[in-house]
C-alpha positions in Angstrom: 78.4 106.3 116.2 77.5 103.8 113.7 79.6 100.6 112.9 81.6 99.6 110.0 80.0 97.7 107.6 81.6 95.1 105.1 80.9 95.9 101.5 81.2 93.6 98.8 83.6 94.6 95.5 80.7 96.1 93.8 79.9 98.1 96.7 77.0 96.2 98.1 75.9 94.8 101.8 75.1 91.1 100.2 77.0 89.2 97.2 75.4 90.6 93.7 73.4 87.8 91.5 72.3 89.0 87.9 70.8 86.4 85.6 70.9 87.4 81.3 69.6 85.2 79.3 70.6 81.4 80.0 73.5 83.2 82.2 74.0 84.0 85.9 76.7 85.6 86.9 76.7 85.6 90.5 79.7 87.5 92.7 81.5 85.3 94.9 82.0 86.8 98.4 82.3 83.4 100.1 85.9 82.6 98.7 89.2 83.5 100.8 92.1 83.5 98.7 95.6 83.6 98.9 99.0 83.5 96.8 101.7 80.7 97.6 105.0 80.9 95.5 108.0 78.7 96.7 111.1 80.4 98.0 114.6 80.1 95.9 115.5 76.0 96.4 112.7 74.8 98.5 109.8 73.4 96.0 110.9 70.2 97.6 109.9 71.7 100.8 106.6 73.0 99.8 106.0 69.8 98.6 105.9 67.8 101.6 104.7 70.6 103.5 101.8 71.2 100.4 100.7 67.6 100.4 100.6 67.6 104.4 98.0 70.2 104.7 96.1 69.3 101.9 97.2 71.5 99.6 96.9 70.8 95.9 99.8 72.3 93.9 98.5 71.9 90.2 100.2 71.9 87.1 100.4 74.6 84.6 96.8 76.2 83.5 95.1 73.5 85.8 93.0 73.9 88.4 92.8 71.5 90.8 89.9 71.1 93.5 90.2 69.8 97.0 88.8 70.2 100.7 89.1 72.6 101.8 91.6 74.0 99.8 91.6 74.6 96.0 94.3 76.0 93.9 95.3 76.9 90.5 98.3 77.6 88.9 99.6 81.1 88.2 103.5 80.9 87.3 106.2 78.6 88.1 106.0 77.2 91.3 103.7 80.4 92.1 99.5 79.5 93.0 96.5 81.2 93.8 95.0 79.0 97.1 90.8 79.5 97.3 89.4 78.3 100.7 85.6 78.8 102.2 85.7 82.4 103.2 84.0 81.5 106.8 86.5 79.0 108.1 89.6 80.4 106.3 89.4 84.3 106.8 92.8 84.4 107.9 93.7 82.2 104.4 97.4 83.3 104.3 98.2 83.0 108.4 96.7 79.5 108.2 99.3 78.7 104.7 102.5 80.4 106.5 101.7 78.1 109.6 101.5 75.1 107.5 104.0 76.1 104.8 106.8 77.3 106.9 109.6 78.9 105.6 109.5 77.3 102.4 106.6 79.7 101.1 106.1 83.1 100.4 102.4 83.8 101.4 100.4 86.6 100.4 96.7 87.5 101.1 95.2 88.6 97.8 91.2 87.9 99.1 90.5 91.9 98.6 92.4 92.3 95.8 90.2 90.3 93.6 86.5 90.0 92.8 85.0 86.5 91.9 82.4 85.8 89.6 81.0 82.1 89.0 79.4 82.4 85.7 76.5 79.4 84.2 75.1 78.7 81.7 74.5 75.7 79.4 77.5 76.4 77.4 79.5 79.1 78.4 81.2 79.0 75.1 79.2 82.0 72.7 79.9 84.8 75.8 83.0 83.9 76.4 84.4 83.9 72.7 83.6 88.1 72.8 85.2 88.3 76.1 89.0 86.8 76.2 91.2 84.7 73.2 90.5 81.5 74.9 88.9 78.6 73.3 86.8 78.0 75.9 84.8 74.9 74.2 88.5 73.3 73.8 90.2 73.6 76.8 89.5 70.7 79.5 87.4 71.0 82.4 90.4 72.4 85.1 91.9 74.4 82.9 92.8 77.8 84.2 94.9 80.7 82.7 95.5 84.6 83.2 94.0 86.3 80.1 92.4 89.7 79.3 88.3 90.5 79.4 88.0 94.0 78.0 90.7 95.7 79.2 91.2 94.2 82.7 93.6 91.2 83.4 91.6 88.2 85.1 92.5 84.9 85.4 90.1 82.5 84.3 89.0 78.7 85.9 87.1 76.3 83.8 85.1 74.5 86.1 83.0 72.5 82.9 81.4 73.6 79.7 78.8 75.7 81.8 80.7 76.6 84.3 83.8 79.1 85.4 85.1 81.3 88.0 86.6 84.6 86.4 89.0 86.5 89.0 89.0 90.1 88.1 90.7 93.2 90.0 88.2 94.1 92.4 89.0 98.1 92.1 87.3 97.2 88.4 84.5 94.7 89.7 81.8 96.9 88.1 83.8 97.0 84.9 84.4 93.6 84.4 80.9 92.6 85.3 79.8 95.4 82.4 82.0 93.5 80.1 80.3 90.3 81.2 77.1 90.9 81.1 77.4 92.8 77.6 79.0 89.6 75.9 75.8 88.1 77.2 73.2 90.2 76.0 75.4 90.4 72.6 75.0 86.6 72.5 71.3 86.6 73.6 
């Protein structure tokens, strides 16, 4: 009988690295992620509980990285918490322990593809992609926006740098739209 393999969002036993141009775009299998919202009257509570564990609870469209846990805003008092996939598999049983009852903790990690996308300016590909003005925006910044037809959320990590969050039941789709802004571009 054979054994289950993992598969990566594009289908694939290894993380998918394609380089156009000046830009890689390489599929981030290494993340664990999880969303943290605050339950009715306890932000106070998440909070304390938050800054215990080392959670970062950014402002809105910021970003805010730590160790080991990054986050970035997604609504009020509502995050998206990225970890190291190997040490934090079980992302959202490791929050609710350290969050109590003042979260609501959900595992998104397969509901999302990551790609990290470099270049030396980012700015000409992702002008065709999404409405944001990508050479304004600060380094941090992160928003939910639309790439083609898909919503992503989007994290600017410098001016060559971002992580774009895609649904991963459109991971080939999104990375199409990616790496035709690029060849467009290049």
């Amino acid at each position: 009988m054979a054994s289950l393999q993992p598969l990566t969002a594009l289908g694939k036993r290894e993380a998918t690295a394609v380089t156009h141009g000046p830009l890689t775009i390489s599929e981030r299998t290494d993340v664990a992620l999880a969303s943290l919202a605050a339950r009715k009257g306890r932000m106070a509570d998440l909070s304390v509980a938050a800054q215990k564990a080392g959670v970062p609870l950014p402002g809105p469209a910021t970003h805010q990285a730590g160790t080991p846990y990054s986050a970035f805003w997604v609504a009020p008092e509502m995050w998206f918490v990225e970890a190291p996939h190997a040490t934090h598999e079980l992302i959202a049983d490791l929050l609710k322990s350290a969050m109590g009852d003042a979260a609501s903790i959900t595992e998104q990690t397969d509901a999302w593809v990551a790609f990290d996308l470099a270049a030396a300016d980012l700015t000409p590909i992702l002008e065709r992609l999404c409405n944001v003005d990508y050479a304004t925006v600060p380094n941090g910044y992160a928003t939910r926006t639309v790439m083609e037809h898909l919503g992503v959320y989007l994290v600017k990590h410098g001016p060559g740098a971002a992580r774009v969050y895609g649904p991963r039941s459109s991971a080939e789709s999104l990375l199409h739209a990616i790496e035709t802004a690029a060849h467009a571009v290049h």
